[in-house]
Structures are given as structure tokens and as C-alpha cells.
PyMOL Python script that loads the backbone (N, CA, C, O; Angstrom):
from pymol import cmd

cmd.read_pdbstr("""\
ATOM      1  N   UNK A   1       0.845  -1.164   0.000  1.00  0.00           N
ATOM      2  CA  UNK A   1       0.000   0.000   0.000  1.00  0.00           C
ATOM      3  C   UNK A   1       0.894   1.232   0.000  1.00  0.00           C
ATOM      4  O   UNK A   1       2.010   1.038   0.482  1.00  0.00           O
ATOM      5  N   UNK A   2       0.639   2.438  -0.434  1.00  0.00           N
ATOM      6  CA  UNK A   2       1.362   3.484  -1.043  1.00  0.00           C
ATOM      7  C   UNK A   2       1.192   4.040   0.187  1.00  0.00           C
ATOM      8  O   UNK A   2       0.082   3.955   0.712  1.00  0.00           O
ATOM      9  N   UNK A   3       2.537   4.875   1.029  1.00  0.00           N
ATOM     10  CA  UNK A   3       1.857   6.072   1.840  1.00  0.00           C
ATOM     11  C   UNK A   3       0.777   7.409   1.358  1.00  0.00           C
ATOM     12  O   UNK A   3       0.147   8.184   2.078  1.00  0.00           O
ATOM     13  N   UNK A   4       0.856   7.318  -0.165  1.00  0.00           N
ATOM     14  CA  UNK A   4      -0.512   8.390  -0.062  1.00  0.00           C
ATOM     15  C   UNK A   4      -1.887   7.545  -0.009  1.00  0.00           C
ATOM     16  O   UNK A   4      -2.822   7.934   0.691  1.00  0.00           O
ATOM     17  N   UNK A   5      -1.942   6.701  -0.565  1.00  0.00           N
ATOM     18  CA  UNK A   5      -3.258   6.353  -0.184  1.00  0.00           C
ATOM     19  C   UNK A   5      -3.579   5.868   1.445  1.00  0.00           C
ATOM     20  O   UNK A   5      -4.605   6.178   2.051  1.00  0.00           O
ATOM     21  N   UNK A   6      -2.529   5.090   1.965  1.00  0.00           N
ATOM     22  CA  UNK A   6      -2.791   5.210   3.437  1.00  0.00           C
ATOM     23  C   UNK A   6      -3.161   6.534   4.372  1.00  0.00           C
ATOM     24  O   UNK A   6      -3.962   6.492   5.306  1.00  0.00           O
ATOM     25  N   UNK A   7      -2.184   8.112   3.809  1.00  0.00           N
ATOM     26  CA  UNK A   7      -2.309   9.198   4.283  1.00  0.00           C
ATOM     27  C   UNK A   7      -3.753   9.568   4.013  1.00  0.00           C
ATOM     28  O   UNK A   7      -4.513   9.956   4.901  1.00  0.00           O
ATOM     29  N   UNK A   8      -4.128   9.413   2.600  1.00  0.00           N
ATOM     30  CA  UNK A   8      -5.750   9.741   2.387  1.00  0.00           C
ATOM     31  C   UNK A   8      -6.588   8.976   3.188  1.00  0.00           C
ATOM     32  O   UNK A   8      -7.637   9.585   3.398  1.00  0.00           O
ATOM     33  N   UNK A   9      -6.540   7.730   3.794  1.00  0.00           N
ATOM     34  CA  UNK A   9      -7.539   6.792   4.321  1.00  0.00           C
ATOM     35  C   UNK A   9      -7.688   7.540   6.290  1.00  0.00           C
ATOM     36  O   UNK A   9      -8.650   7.649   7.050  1.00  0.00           O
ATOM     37  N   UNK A  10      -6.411   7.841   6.407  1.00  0.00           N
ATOM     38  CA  UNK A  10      -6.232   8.722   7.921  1.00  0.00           C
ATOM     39  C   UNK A  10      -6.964  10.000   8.113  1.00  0.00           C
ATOM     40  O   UNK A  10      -7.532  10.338   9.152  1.00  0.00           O
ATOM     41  N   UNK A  11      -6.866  10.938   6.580  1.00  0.00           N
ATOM     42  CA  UNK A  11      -7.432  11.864   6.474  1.00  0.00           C
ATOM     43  C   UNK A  11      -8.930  11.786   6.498  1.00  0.00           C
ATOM     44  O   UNK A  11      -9.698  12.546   7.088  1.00  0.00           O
ATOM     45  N   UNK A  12      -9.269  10.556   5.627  1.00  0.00           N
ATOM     46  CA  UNK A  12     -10.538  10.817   5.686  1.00  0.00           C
ATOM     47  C   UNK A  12     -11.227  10.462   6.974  1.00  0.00           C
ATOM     48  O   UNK A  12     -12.233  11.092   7.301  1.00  0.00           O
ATOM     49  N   UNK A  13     -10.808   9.604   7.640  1.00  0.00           N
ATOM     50  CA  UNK A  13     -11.143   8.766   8.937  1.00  0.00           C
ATOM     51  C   UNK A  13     -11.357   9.921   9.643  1.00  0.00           C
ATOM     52  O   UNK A  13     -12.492  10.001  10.112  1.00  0.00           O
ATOM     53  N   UNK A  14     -10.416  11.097   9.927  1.00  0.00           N
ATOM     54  CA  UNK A  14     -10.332  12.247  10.714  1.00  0.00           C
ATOM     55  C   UNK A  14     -11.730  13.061  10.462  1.00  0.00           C
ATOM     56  O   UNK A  14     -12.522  13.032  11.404  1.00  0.00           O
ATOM     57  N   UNK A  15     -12.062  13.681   9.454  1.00  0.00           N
ATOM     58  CA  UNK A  15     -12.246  14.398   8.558  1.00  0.00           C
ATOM     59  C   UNK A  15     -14.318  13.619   9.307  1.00  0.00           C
ATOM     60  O   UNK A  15     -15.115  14.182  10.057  1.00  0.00           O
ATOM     61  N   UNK A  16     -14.384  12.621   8.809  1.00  0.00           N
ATOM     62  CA  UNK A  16     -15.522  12.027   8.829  1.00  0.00           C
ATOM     63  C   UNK A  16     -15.753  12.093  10.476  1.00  0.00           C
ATOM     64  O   UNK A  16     -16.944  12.224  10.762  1.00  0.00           O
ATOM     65  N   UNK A  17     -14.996  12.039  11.433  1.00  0.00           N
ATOM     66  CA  UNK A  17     -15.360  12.419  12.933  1.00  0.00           C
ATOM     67  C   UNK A  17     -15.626  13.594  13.158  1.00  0.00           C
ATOM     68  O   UNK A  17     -16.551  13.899  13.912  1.00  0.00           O
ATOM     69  N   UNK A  18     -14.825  14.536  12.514  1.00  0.00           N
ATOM     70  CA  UNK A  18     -14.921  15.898  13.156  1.00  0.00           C
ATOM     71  C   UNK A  18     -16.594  16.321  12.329  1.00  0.00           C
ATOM     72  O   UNK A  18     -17.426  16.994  12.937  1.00  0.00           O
ATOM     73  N   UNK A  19     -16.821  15.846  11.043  1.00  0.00           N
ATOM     74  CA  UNK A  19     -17.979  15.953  10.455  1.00  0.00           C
ATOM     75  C   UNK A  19     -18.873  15.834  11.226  1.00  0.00           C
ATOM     76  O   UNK A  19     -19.610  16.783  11.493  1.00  0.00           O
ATOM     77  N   UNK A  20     -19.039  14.398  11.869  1.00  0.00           N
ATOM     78  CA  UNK A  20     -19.877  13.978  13.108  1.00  0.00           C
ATOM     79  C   UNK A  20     -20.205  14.535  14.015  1.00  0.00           C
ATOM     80  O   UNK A  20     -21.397  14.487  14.319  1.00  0.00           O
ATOM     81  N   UNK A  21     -19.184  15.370  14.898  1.00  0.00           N
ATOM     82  CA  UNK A  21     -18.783  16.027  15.935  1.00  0.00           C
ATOM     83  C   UNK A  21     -19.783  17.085  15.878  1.00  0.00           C
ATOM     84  O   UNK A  21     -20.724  17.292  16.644  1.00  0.00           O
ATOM     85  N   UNK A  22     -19.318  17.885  14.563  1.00  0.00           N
ATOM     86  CA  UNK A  22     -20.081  19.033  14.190  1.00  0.00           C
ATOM     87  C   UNK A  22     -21.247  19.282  13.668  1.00  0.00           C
ATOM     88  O   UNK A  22     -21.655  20.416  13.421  1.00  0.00           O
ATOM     89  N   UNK A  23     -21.898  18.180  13.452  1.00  0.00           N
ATOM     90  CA  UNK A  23     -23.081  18.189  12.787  1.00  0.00           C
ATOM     91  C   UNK A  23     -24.447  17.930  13.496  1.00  0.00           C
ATOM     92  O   UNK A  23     -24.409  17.152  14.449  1.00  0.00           O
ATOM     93  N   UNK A  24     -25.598  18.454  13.171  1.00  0.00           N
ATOM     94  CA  UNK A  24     -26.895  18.608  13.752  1.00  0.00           C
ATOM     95  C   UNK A  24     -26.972  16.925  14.679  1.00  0.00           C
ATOM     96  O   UNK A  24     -26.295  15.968  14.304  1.00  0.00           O
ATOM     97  N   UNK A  25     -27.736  16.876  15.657  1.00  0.00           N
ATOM     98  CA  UNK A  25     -28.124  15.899  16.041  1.00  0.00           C
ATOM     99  C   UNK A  25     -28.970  15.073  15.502  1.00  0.00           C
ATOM    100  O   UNK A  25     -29.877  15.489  14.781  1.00  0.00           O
ATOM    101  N   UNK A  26     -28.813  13.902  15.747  1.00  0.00           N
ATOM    102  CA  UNK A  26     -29.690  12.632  14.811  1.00  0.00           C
ATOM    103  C   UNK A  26     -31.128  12.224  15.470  1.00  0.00           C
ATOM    104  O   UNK A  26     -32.103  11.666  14.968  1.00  0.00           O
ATOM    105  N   UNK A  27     -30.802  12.884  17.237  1.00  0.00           N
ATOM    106  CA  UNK A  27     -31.828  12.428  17.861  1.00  0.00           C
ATOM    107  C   UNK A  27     -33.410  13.070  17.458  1.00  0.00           C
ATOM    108  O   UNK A  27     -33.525  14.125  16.833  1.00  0.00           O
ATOM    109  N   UNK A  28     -34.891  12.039  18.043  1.00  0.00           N
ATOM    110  CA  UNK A  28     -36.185  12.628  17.274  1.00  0.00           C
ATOM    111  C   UNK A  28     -36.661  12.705  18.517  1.00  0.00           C
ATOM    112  O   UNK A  28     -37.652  11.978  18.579  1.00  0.00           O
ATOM    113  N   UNK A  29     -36.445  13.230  19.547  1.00  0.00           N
ATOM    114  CA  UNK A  29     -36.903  13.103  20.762  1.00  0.00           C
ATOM    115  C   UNK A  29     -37.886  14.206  20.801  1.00  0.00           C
ATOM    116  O   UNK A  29     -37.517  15.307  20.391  1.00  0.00           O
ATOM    117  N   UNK A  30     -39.310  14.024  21.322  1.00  0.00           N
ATOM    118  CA  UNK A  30     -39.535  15.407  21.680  1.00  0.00           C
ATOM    119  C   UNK A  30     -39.278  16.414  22.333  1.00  0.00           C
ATOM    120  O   UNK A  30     -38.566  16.360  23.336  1.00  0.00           O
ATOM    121  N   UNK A  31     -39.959  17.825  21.760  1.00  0.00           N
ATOM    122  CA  UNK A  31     -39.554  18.824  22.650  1.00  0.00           C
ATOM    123  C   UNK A  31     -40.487  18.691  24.153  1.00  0.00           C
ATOM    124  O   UNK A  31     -41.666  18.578  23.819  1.00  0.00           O
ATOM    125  N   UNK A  32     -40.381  18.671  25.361  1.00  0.00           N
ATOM    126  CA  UNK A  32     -40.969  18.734  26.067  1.00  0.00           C
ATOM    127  C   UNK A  32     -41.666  19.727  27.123  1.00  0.00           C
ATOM    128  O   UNK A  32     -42.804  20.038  27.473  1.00  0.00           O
ATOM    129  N   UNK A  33     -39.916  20.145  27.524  1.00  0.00           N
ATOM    130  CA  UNK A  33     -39.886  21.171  28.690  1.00  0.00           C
ATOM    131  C   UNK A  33     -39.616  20.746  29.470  1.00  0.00           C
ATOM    132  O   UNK A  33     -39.450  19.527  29.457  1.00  0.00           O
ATOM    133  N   UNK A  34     -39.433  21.401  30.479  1.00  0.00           N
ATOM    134  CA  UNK A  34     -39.591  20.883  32.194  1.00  0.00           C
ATOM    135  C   UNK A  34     -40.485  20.451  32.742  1.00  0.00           C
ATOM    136  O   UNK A  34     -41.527  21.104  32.768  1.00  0.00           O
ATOM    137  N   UNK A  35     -40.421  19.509  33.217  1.00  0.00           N
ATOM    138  CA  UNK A  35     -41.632  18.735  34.095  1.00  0.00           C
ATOM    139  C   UNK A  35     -42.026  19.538  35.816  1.00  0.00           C
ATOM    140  O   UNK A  35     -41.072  19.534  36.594  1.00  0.00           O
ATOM    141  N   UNK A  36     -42.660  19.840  36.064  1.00  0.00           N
ATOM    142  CA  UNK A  36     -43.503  20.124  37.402  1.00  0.00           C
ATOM    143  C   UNK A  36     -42.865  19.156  38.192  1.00  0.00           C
ATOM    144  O   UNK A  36     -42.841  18.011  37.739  1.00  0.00           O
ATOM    145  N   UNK A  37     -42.500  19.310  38.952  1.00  0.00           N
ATOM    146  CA  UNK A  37     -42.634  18.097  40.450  1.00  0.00           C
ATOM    147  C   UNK A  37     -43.914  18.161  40.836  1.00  0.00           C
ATOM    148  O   UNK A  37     -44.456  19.249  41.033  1.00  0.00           O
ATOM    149  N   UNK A  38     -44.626  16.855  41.009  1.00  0.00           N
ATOM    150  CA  UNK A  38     -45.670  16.988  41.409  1.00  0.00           C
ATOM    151  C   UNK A  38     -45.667  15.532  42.279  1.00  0.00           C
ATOM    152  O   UNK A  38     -46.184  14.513  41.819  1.00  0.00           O
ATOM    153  N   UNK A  39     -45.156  15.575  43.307  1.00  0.00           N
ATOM    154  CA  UNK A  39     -44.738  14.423  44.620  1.00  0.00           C
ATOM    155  C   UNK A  39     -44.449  15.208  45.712  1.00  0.00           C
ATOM    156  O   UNK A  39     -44.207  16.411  45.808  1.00  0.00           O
ATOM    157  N   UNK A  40     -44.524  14.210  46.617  1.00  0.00           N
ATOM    158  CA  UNK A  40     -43.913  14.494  48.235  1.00  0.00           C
ATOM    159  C   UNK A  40     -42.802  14.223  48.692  1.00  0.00           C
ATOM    160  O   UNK A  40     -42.476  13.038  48.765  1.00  0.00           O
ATOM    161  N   UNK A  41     -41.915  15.250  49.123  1.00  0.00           N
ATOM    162  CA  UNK A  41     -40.563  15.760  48.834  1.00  0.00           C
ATOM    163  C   UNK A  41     -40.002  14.221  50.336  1.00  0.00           C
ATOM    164  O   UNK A  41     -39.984  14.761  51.442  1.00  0.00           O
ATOM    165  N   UNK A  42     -39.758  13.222  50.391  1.00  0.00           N
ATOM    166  CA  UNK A  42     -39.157  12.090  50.552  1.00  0.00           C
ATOM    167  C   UNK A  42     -38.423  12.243  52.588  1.00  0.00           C
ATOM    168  O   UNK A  42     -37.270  12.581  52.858  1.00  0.00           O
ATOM    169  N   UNK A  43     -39.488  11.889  53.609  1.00  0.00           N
ATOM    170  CA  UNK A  43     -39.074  12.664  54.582  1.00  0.00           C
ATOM    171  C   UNK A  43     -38.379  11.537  55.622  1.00  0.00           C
ATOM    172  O   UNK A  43     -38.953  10.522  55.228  1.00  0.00           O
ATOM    173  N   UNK A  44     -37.819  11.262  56.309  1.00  0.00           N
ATOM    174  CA  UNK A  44     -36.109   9.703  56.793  1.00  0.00           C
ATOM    175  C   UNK A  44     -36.998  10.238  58.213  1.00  0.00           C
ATOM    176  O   UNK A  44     -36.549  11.222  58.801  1.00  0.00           O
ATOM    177  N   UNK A  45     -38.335   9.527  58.774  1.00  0.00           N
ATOM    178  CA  UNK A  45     -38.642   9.954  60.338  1.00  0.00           C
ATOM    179  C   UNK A  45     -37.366   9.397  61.376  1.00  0.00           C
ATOM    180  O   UNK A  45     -37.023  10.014  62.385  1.00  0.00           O
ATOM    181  N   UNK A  46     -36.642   7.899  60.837  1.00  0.00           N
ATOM    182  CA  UNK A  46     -35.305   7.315  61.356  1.00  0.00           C
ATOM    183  C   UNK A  46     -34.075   7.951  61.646  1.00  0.00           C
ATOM    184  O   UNK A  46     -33.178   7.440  62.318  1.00  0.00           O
ATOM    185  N   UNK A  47     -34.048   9.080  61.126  1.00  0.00           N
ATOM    186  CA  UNK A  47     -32.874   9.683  60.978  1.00  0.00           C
ATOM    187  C   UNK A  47     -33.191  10.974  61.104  1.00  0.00           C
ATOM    188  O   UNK A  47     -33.599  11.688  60.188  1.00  0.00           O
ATOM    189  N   UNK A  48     -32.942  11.429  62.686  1.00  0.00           N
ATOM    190  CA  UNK A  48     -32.782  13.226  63.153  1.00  0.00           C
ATOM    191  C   UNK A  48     -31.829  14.227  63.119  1.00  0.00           C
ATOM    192  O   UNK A  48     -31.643  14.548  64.293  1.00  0.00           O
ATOM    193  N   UNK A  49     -31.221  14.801  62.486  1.00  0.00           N
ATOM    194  CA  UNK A  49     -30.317  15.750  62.128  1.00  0.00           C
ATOM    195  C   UNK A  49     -30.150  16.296  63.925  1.00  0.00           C
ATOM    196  O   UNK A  49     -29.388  17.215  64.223  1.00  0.00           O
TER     197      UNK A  49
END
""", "prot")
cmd.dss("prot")
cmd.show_as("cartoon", "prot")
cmd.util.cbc("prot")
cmd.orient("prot")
């Protein structure tokens, strides 16, 4: 194998991560927001400060 075509195969390897890196997200998650707490905040009667 030639060092330029090996040098091109490094380059592109690079090249194709940083693409990745930089590019929009793939995820389809919805938008939601913040959720409310809507529970009772978790109270240890065993354990007195």
C-alpha cells in the first residue's frame, strides 16, 4: 500500500469524525420542557439531624 493512499484513508477517517462532531443531532426526541414536580418531597422519620 502506497503512503498516499494510506495518508488519504487517515485523512478521511479524521475528517468524517470531526464531520460527526459538528453536525446537527440525529436524535427525534420530543420537545418537552420541564416537568412540574408533582410528589412528596421524601421525609427519613429514622434519621434526626
Amino acid at each position: 500500500m502506497s503512503i498516499t493512499r494510506r495518508l488519504n484513508q487517515i485523512l478521511e477517517y479524521i475528517s468524517d469524525a470531526v464531520s460527526e462532531i459538528f453536525s446537527p443531532t440525529h436524535d427525534d426526541y420530543p420537545t418537552i420542557g420541564v416537568q412540574p414536580f408533582k410528589g412528596e418531597p421524601f421525609k427519613d422519620k429514622a434519621r434526626r439531624h
